[in-house]
C-alpha positions in Angstrom: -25.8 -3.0 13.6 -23.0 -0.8 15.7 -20.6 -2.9 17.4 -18.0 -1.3 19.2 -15.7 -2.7 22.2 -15.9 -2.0 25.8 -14.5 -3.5 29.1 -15.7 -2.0 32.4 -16.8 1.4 33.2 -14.5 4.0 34.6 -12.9 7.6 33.9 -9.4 8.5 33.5 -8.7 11.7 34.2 -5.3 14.0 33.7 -4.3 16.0 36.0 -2.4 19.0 35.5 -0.4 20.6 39.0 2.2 22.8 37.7 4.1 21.0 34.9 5.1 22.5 31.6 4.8 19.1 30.2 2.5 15.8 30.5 3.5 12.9 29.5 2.5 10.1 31.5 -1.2 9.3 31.8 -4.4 7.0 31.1 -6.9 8.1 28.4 -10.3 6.1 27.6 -10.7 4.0 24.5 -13.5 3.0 22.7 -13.3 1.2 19.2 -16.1 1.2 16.7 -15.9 -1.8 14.2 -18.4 0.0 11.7 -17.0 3.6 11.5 -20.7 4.1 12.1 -21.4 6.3 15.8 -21.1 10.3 16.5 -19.7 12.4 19.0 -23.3 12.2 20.2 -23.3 8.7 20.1 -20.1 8.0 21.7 -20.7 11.1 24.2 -23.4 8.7 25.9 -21.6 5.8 26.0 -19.0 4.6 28.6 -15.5 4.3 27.3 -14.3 1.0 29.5 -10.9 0.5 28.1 -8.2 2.4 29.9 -4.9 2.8 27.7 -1.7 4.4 28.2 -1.4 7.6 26.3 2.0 6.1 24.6 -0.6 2.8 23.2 -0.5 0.5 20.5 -3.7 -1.9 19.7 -2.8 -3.5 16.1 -4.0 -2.8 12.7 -7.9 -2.3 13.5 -10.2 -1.5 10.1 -12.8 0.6 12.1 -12.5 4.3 14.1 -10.7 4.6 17.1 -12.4 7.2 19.6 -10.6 8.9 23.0 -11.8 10.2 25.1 -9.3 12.9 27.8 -10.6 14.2 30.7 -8.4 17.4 32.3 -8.1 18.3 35.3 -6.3 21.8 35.9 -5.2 22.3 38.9 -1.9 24.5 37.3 -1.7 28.1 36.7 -1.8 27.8 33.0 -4.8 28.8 30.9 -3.8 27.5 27.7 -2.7 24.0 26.1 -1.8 22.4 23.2 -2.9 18.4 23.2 0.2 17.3 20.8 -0.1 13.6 18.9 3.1 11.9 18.1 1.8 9.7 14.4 1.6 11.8 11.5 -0.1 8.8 9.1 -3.7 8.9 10.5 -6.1 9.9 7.7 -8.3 11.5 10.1 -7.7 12.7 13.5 -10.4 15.0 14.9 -11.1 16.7 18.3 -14.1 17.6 19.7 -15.4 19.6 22.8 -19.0 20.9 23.9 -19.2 24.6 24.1 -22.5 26.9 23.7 -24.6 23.7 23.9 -23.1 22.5 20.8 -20.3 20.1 19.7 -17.2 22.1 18.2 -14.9 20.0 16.1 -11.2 20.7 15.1 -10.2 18.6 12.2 -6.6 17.3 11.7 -5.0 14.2 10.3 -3.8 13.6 6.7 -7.2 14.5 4.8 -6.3 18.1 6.9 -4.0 20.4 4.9 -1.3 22.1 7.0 -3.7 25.5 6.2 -6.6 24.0 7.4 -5.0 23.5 11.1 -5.8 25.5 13.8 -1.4 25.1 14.5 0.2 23.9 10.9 2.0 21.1 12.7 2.9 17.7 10.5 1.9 16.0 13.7 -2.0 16.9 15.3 -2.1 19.3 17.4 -4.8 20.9 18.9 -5.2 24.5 21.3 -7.0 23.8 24.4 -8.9 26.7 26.8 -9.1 24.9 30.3 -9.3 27.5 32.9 -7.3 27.2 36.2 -9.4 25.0 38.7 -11.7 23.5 35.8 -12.0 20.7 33.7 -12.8 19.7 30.5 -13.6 16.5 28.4 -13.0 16.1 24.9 -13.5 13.2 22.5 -10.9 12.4 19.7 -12.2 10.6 16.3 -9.2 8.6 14.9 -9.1 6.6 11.3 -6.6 4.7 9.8 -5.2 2.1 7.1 -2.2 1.8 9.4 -2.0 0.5 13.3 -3.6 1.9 15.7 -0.5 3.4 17.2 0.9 7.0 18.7 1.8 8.9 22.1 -0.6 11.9 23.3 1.6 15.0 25.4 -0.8 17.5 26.9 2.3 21.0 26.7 1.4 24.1 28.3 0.8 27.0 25.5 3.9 28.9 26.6 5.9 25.6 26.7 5.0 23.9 23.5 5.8 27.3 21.1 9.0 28.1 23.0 11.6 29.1 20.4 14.4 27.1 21.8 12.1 23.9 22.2 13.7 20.9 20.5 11.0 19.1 18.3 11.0 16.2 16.1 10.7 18.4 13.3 14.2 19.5 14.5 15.2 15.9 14.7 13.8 14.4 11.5 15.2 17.6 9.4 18.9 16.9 10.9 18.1 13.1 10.1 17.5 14.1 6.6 20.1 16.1 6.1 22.6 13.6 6.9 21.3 10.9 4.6 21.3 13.7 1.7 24.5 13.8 2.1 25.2 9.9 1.9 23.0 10.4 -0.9 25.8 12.6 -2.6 28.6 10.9 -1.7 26.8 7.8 -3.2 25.8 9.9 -6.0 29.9 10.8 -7.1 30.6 7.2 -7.0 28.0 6.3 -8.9 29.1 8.3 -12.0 33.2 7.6 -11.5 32.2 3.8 -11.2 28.7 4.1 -13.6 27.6 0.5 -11.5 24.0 -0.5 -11.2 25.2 -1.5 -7.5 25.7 2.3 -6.5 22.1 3.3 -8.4 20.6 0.6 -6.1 21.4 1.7 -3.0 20.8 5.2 -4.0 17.3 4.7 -4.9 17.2 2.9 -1.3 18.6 5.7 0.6 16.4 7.6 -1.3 13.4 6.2 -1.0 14.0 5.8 2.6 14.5 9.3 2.9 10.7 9.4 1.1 9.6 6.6 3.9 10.6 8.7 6.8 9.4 11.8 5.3 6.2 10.2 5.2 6.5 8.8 8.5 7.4 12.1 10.1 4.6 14.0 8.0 7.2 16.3 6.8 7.0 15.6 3.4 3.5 18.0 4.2 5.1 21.1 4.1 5.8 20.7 0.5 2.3 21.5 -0.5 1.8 17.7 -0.5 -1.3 16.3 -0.4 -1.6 13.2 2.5 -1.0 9.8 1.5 -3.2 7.3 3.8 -0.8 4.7 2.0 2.1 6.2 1.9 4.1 4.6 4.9 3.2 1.0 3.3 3.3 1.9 -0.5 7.2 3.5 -0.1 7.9 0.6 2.9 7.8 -1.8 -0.2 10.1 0.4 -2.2 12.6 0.6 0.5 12.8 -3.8 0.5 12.5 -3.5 -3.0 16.1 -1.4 -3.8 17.3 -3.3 -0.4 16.8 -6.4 -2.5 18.4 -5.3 -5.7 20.8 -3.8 -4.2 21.8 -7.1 -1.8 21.8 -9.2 -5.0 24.7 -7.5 -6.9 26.6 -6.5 -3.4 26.8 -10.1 -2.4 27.3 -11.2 -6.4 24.4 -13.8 -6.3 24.3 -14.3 -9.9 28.1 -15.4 -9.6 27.8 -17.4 -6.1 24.4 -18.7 -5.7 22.5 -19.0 -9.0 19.3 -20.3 -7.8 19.1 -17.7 -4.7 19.9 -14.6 -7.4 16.8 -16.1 -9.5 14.8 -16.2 -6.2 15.8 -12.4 -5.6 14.3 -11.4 -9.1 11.2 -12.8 -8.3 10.8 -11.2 -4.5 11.7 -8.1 -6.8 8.4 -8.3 -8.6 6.6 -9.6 -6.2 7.9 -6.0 -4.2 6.8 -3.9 -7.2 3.3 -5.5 -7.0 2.9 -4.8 -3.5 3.5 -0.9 -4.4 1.1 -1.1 -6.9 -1.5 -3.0 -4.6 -0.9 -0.9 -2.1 -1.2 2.3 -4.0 -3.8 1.1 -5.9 -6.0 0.3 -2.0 -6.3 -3.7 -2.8 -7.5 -5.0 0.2 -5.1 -7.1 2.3 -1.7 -6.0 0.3 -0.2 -4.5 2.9 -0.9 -8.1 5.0 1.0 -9.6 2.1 3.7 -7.5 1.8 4.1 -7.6 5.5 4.2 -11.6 4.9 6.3 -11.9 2.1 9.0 -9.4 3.3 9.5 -11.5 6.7 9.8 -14.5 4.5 12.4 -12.5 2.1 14.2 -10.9 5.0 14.8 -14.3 6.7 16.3 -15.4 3.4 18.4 -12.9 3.4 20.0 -13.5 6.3 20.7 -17.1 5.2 22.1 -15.9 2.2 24.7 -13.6 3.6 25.6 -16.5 6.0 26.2 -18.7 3.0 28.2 -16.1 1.2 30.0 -15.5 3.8 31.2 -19.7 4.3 32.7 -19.3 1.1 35.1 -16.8 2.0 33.4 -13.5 0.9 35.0 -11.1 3.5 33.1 -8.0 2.3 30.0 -10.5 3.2 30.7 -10.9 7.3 30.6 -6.8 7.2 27.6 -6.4 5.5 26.1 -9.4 7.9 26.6 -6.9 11.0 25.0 -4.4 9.4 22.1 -6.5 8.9 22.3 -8.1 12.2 22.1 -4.5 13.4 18.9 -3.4 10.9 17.0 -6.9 11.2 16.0 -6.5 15.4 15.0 -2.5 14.8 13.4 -2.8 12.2 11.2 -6.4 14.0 10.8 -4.3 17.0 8.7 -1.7 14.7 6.4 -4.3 12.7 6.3 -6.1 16.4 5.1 -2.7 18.1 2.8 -1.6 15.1 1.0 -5.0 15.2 0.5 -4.3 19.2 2.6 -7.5 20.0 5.2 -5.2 21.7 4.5 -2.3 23.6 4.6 1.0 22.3 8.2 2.5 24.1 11.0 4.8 22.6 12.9 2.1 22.0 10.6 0.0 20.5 9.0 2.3 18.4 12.0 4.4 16.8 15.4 2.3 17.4 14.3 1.6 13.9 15.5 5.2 13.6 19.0 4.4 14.9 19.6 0.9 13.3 18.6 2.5 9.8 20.9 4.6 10.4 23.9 2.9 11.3 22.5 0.2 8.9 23.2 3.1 5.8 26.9 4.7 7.4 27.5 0.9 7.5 26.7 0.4 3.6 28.2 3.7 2.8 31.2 2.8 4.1 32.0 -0.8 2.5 30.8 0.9 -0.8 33.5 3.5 -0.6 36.1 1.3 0.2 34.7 -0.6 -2.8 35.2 2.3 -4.5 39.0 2.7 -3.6 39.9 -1.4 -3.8 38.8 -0.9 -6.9 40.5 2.6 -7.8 43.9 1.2 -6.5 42.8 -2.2 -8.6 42.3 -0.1 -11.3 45.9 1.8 -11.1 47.8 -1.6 -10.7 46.4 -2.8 -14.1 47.2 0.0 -15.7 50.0 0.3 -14.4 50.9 -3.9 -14.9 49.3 -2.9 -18.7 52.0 -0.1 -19.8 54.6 -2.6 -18.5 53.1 -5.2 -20.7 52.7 -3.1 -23.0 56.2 -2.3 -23.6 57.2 -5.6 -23.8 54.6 -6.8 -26.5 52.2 -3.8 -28.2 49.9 -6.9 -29.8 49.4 -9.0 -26.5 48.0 -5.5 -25.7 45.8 -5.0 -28.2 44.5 -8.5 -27.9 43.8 -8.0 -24.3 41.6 -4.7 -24.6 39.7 -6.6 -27.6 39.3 -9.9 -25.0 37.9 -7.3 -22.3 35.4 -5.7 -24.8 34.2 -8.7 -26.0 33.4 -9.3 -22.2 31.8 -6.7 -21.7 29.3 -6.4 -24.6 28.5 -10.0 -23.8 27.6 -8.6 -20.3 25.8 -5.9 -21.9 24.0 -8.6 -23.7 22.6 -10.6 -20.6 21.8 -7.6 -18.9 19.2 -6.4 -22.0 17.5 -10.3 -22.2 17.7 -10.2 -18.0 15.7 -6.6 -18.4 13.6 -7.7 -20.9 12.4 -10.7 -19.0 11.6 -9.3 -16.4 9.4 -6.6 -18.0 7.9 -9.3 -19.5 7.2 -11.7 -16.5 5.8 -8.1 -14.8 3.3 -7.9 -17.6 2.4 -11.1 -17.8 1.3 -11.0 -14.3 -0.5 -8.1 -14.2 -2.4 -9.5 -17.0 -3.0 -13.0 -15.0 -3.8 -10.5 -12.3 -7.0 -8.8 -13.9 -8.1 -12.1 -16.4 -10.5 -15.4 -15.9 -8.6 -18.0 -17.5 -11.2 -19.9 -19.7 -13.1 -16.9 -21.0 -10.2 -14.6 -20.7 -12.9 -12.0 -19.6 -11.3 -9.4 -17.1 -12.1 -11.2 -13.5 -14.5 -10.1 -11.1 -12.1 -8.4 -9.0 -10.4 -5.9 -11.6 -14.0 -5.2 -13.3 -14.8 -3.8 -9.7 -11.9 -1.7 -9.6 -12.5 0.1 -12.9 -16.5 0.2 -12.5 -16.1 2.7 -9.4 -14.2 5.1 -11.5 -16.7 4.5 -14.3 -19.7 5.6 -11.7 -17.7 8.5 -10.4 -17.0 9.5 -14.5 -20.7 9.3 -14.6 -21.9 11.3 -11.9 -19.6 14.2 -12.4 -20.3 14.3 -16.0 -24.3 13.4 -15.7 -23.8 10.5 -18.0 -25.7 7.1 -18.7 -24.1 4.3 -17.4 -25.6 1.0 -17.5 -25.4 -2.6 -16.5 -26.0 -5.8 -17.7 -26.5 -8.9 -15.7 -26.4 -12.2 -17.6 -26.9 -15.7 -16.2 -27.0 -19.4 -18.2 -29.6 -20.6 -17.7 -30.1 -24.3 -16.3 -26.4 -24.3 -16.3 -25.7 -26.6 -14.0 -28.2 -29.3 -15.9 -25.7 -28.9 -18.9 -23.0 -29.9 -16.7 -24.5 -32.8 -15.2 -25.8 -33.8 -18.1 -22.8 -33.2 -20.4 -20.1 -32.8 -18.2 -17.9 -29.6 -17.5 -16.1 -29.6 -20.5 -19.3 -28.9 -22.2 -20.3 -25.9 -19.7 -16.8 -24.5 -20.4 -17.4 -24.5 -24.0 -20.8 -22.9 -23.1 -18.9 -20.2 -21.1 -16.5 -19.4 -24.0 -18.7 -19.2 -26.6 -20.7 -16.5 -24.5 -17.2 -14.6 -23.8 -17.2 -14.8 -27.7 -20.2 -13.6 -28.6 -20.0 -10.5 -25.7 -16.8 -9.3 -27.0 -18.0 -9.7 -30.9 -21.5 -7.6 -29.7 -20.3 -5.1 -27.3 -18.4 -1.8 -28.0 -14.5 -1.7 -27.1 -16.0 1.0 -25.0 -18.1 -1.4 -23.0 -16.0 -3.6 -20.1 -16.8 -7.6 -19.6 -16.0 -9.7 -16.9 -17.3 -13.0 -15.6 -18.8 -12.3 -12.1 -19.0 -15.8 -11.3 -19.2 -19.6 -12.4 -21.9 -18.9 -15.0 -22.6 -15.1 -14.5 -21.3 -12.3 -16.3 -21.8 -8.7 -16.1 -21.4 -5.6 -19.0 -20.8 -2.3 -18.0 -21.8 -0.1 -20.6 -21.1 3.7 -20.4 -22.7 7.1 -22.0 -25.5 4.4 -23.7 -29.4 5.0 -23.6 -31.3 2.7 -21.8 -33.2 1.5 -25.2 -30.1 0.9 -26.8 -28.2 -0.9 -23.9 -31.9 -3.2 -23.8 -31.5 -3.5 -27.8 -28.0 -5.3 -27.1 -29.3 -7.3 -24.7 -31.6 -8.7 -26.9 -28.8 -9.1 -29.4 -26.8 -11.3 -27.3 -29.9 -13.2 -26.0 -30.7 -13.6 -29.3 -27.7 -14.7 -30.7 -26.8 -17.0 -28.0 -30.5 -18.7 -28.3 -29.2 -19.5 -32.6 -25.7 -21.3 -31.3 -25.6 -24.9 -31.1 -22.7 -26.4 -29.1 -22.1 -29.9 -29.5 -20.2 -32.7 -27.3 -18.0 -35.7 -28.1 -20.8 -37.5 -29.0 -21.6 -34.3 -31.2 -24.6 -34.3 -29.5 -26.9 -31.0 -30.3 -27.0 -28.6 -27.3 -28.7 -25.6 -27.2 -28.8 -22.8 -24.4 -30.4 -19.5 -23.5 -29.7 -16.5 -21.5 -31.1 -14.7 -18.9 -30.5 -11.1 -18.5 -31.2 -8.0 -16.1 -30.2 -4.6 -17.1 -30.6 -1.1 -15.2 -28.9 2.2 -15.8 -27.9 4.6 -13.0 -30.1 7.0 -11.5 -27.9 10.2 -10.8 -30.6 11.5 -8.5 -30.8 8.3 -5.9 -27.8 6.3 -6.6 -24.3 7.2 -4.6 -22.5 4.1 -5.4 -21.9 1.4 -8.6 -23.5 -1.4 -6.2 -26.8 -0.1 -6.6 -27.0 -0.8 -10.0 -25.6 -3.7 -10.0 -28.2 -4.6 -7.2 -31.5 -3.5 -9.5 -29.9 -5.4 -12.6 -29.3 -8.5 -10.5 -32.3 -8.3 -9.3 -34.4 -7.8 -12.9 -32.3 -10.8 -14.0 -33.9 -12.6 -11.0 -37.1 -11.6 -12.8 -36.0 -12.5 -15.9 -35.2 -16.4 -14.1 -38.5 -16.3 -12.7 -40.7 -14.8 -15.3 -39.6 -18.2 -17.4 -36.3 -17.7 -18.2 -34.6 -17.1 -21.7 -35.6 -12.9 -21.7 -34.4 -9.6 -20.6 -35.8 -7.6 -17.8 -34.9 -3.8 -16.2 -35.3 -2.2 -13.4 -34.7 1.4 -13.6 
């Protein structure tokens, strides 16, 4: 079923008089919940929300359609309809001409050569003759907000050489923070501190976020990145947070809150792999969990800054300054805040000042510590004058220090490599079978099905269900039916190829996927396990004799018919609902 929404029926209409320039005007709206209806479909329908053409409606899953209706009543011929949002994956316009719908494609899955104007934003030429008027539907899509500004330009006015553009704007943005990156860069190697990396990598990968975010990063041959704005967003609070925890010496001050910091940090490079990686709902949890971590961070530079930390009250302006720009974005982008200038890109300006700000207190780090530096030298010739061994004993004291340093620093990086990996693996394993889960086995099955269809390879599956499993618990109790479970994990993974990939699908259902096999071999295994699992015995604390049997439904994909993995998996779930039925304890396929 199609469900879009709709209010009341009405057209908005833009009229053009004699204006270079329009930007202030109502378009139509229509959302579609299914990413299921046409230009044809939508064509017929009435469009009955009326938006501003600078809107924001929240992050919506399904396609966003507009529909423009122009009026010219100008002298101008020739238009360009220019969209202000870079980041949507699709962004297509159509118009009826010669009885037929003509579409322009644009939008991230659109290479620069492949636009009718190579602009990083869409933009789209428009014919409307003086005294006529035109209507034309736009197709929007994606993972981000629903979010952007249209601006209807005269042709003349829109490629006038001495037109200032955003382009313009982000390039002279960039520049500047390349140069902070430089500066940065020559303190890093005088001072060779992981403080001055940190905030490198987080001018940096800002620098990638805004690129992204004003599609400039496009011009370098670049493929688009649907999640690109929220995969580098958690990079940016990921150096932010590395970076805060040395600035503020939390390891030193507040113990407990510099632990705390490590673990946001790997929750942070999660996210980026979530998010790059399409899990559903990362970017809600990332979106969560920063609020939650940038709150704390506020605390903390307010605690730091009670116990006299003077370099603390200068870096709590510059968040002060960072924290409402950057809220004012998430706000706008989650439609709780209208979509302004100011709301939309003061994030612009308090990044901005936010890095100058950062930039500064880290070069006068740099001197305190440089004119630090030259009054213990100069204290240490003195001394050393006086007493060449007190000397001696004081450079052997300081390297001592600092290898012990050296020390914590490998066990701190060591740990948390290995609390990353340990996750990932919690991430991707059931616990009592220690099978791969449900939700990684669909993960790598796609890509197993898409290796199969360009290849024209077998690829098979096998589902397999206890049977009468919940009798054995009710009967034996669930420490029984969890022995049950992992002596099937065992017997799978002693059976199965290492190329074959295992997971438990639910309570007592599991599922094989098993690639480049024959269908009479992949039904020869599945008798093997039936078999073998009909000849084991598990006993309970009584040592009670119980025996079980398997059901088990196998079918192998069809490269003519099938387009996706969940058609196999349907057929074999539903032979092993044969299998159940026929009198359980066999294998069945459906082809």
């Amino acid at each position: 079923m199609q469900t879009f929404y709709a209010n009341s029926s009405y057209a908005d209409i833009v009229t053009i008089i004699d204006n270079n320039k329009t930007d202030h005007f109502t378009i139509s709206y229509l959302y579609d919940e299914t990413s299921a209806l046409t230009v044809n479909d939508v064509s017929k329908m009435d469009f009955n929300q009326s938006i501003s053409n600078q809107f924001t409606l929240g992050y919506r899953d399904g396609m966003a359609w507009f529909k423009i209706t122009i009026e010219n009543n100008s002298p101008y011929n020739d238009f360009v309809l220019y969209f202000t949002e870079p980041f949507w994956s699709q962004f297509n316009l159509f118009k009826y001409q010669n009885n037929q719908w003509l579409e322009q494609k644009n939008g991230l899955s659109t290479s620069l050569e492949e636009r009718e104007i190579r602009d990083f934003y869409p933009a789209f030429p428009l014919h409307i003759p003086s005294d006529t008027s035109k209507t034309i539907f736009i197709q929007g899509l994606t993972v981000s907000a629903h979010i952007g500004e249209f601006i209807l330009f005269s042709k003349d006015e829109f490629f006038r050489p001495d037109r200032f553009t955003s382009t313009q704007f982000y390039t002279f943005y960039l520049g500047i923070l390349s140069i902070i990156v430089l500066l940065n860069l020559f303190l890093f190697i005088a001072m060779r501190e992981r403080l001055y990396a940190y905030y490198i990598a987080y001018v940096i990968s800002f620098m990638a976020f805004i690129s992204i975010f004003s599609g400039s990063y496009l011009s370098l041959g670049i493929q688009g990145w649907n999640e690109g704005l929220h995969a580098i967003g958690t990079l940016v609070v990921l150096f932010m947070t590395l970076f805060s925890g040395i600035f503020l010496e939390l390891k030193e001050r507040l113990p407990r809150i510099h632990r705390t910091f490590k673990f946001f940090a790997v929750i942070f490079v999660i996210c980026t792999i979530s998010i790059t990686m399409k899990v559903p709902y990362s970017s809600l949890f990332f979106n969560l969990i920063s609020s939650v971590f940038f709150t704390l961070l506020l605390i903390t530079a307010i605690k730091v800054l009670l116990q006299g930390d003077i370099k603390a009250r200068y870096y709590l302006i510059a968040l002060v300054i960072y924290m409402p720009t950057m809220g004012m974005m998430t706000l706008t982008f989650n439609g709780l805040l209208e979509n302004t200038d100011i709301t939309r890109y003061a994030f612009l300006m308090g990044s901005f000042i936010e890095i100058i700000f950062f930039s500064m207190l880290l070069v006068n780090r740099f001197h305190s510590l440089q004119i630090e530096k030259i009054n213990i030298q100069n204290e240490l010739l003195i001394e050393k004058e006086k007493n060449e061994q007190y000397l001696e004993n004081e450079i052997k004291k300081r390297t001592n220090e600092l290898h012990k340093m050296n020390t914590r620093l490998s066990l701190q990086t060591r740990e948390l490599e290995e609390t990353k990996i340990k996750l990932t693996e919690e991430s991707i394993t059931d616990p009592l079978s220690t099978l791969y889960n449900r939700r990684y086995f669909s993960d790598i099955s796609v890509s197993s099905f898409n290796n199969a269809q360009r290849y024209k390879q077998n690829l098979s599956i096998m589902m397999i269900d206890i049977d009468k499993f919940k009798n054995i618990n009710d009967t034996y109790g669930h420490h029984v039916g969890d022995k049950v479970i992992i002596s099937c994990a065992k017997t799978f993974k002693k059976l199965a190829r290492k190329s074959d990939l295992i997971a438990r699908y639910g309570g007592e259902e599991f599922i094989i996927l098993v690639p480049q096999t024959a269908l009479n071999d992949v039904l020869s295994l599945a008798e093997r396990i039936r078999e073998d699992m009909a000849q084991q015995v598990i006993t309970d604390n009584q040592n009670n004799e119980i025996r079980f049997s398997l059901s088990i439904g196998v079918s192998q994909l069809n490269l003519e018919t099938d387009t996706e993995i969940e058609q196999i998996i349907q057929r074999a779930d539903k032979a092993l609902y044969h299998a159940k039925n026929n009198g359980r304890n066999q294998v069945k396929t459906i082809f």
